[in-house]
N, C-alpha and C positions, 0 to 999 in steps of 0.2 A: 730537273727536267724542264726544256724549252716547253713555252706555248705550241711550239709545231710539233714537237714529239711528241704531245701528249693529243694533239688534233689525230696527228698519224697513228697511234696507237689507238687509241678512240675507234678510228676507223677498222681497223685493221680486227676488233673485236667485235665490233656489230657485224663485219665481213663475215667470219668465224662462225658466228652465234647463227645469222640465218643460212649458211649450207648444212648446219648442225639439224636445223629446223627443215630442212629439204629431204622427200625420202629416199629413200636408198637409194629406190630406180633412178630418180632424176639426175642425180651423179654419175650413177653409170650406166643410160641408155639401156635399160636392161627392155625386152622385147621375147614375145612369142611365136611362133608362125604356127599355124594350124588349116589344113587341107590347102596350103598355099595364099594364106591370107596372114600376114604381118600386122601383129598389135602391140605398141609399146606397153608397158607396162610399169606398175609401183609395186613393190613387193613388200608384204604383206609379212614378214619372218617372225615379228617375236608377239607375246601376246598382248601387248599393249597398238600396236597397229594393227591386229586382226581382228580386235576388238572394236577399235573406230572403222575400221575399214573403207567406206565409198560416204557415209553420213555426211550428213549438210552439203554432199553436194547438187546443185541445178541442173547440172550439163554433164557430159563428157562427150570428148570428138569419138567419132565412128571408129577409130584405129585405136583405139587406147583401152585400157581395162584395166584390173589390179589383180595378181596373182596371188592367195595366200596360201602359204608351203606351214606343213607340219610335217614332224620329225619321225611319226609313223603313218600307219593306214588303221583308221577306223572311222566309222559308220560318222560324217559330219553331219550339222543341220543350221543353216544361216537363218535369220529373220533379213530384215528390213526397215529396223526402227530410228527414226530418221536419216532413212534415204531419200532422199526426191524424185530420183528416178528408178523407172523399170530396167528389172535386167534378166539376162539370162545367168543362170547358174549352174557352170558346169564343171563336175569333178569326174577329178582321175586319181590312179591307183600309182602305184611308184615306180611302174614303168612306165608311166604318163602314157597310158593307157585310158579312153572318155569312157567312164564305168555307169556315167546316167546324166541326165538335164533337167535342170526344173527351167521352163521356155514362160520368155514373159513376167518374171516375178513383180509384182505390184507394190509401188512404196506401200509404208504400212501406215495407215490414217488412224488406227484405234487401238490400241491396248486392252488385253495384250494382243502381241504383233505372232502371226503364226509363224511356226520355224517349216523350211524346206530342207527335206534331207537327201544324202546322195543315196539315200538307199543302200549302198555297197560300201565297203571300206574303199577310204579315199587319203590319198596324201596332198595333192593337190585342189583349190579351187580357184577356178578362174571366173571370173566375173566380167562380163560385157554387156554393152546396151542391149535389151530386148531385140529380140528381131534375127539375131547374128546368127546364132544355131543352126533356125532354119534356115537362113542367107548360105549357110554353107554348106547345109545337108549333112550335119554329122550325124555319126552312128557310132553305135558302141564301140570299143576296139579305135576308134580313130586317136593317133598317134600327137602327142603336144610336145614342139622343140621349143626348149626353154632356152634361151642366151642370155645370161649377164655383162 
């Protein structure tokens, strides 16, 4: 093997290694609309990334969120243990049906970290910055188009 095939090869695996490291969403522009408002999203599928879910992050832009899907409906409850930021938490049922909101939820500074629940069985949670819920006046029953 030349010094260039092995340059190119080289490359070609660090290439590899970080779309591997990329989540799902970002690959495939996956995105939610909700009462006419468009949010890109990371999805959130298996339990190793619903587990880290939004942690150590500082920021996220107004449009964006991270959806996390389970494979039935029952009674969820997130914390917030290193989050950084405030969000809103909203679940839905598996006709993506909004079954409840927790508005606002606060990083968690002290342990332990309190759990918020959907109240209702939920298949869905979607996670946005604080503020959004109300921005769009959801109500129970309002409807979430998922795209991948």
């Amino acid at each position: 093997m030349t010094m260039k095939s092995l340059s190119t090869l080289r490359s070609a695996v660090a290439a590899l290694a970080l779309l591997a490291a990329m989540p799902a969403s970002a690959a495939k522009d996956a995105y939610v609309e909700l009462k006419g408002q468009r949010y890109a999203i990371e999805l959130a599928e298996d339990d190793a990334s619903r587990a880290h879910g939004l942690m150590d992050r500082t920021q996220m832009a107004a449009d964006h969120g991270m959806l996390f899907v389970f494979e039935d409906d029952a009674p969820r409850a997130f914390w917030m243990k290193n989050t950084k930021i405030a969000l809103d938490m909203l679940f839905f049922d598996a006709e993506r049906r909004l079954v409840s909101v927790q508005h606002d939820v606060p990083p968690c500074r002290f342990d332990p970290c309190p759990a918020y629940s959907s109240g209702a069985p939920a298949r869905y949670v979607l996670e946005l910055n604080a503020g959004q819920a109300r921005r769009l006046g959801l109500a129970p029953g309002d409807e979430l188009q998922i795209h991948r």
